[in-house]
Phi, psi and omega in degrees: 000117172297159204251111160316103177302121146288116177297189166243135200256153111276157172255148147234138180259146167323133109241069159256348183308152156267059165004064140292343145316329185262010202071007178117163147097176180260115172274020170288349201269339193288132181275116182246116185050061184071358164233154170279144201325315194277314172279017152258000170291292179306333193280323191277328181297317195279330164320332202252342181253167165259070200102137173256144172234138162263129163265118178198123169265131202122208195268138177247025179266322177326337181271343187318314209278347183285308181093021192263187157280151164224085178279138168248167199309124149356282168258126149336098199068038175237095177275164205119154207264005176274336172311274195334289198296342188271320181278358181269332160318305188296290184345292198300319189272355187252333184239016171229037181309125191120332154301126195256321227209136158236159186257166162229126173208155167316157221223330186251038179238085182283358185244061177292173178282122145338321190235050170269341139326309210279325167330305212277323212292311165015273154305262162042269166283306165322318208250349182065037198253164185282319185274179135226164152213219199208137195192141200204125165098018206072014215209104170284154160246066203286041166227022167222083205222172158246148178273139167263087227308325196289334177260004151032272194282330181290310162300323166298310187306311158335276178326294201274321180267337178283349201024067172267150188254282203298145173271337179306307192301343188258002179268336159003290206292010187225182187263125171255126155301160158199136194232125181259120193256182198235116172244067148214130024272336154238168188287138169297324197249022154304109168268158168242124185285307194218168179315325174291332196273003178259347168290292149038261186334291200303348190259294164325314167308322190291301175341294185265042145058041181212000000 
């Protein structure tokens, strides 16, 4: 098998939830064994990307201490992780031309895979798709994916005039990769949701040696 070349990626990570499970507040800030959920995101992502961005609404200063750009959604009143990837897309055309692809992942996933850029361009490329996405468990995770700069406009039209919310329907419409990680001994792709889930975390953190 020829070995895929990975193009340059930027990432962008997700933090629009409002942790209403959690009482509010951001939950990439909540802390599993003494660092916090979001600089165990960057430690696992930024090695693999070309550059990093945080999607976040609001003062975008609670982030500073990250070192990251912090763009916020685009279209207006559209909450949600298809807003976040639409703002990071305009972001990539206005300040990376040349860029075909962003990677997207939760802000709130500390154990992401080590080799998920290079997985998903991969599938990508063999299958010849437009999408990518990430899936475990039986179970995709279509907000941990790669994007296509080239579909933009076709996601705003979406957004705005269809008011589509959900990402499957709308990767529906293209040829999607989907790539599967093995979650054992843990899922790569675990968030954390609720209170439980970061005591969880904190068990998994030993697991993964972090």
């Amino acid at each position: 098998m020829v070995k895929t070349e990975i193009p340059p990626t930027p990432g962008v990570l997700l933090a629009g939830g409002l942790a209403r499970r959690m009482g509010g507040g951001d939950k990439p800030m909540r802390q599993i064994a003494g660092r916090t959920i979001l600089d165990r995101v960057i430690a696992r992502i930024q090695p693999q990307c070309d550059g990093l961005i945080l999607n976040a609404n609001g003062d975008p200063a609670r982030f500073a201490s990250f070192g990251l750009p912090v763009i916020a959604d685009t279209v207006k009143d559209f909450p949600g992780p298809l807003a976040g990837i639409l703002a990071a897309l305009d972001w990539a055309a206005a300040n990376r031309p040349g860029v075909e692809f962003i990677l997207s992942a939760a802000a709130d996933c500390p154990f992401l895979p080590r080799d998920l850029v290079a997985r998903l361009h991969c599938a990508r490329d063999e299958q010849d798709a437009q999408l990518a996405v990430a899936a475990s468990a039986g179970q995709s995770h279509p907000v941990i994916g790669l994007w296509s700069v080239a579909l933009r406009e076709e996601l705003r039209h979406a957004l705005v005039v269809e008011d589509m919310r959900k990402i499957d329907r709308w990767t529906a419409r293209y040829r999607l990769a989907t790539v599967t990680w093995p979650a054992e001994p843990l899922d790569p792709f675990f968030n954390a949701n609720t209170m439980d889930d970061i005591a969880a975390a904190e068990r998994l953190a030993e697991l993964d040696g972090n």
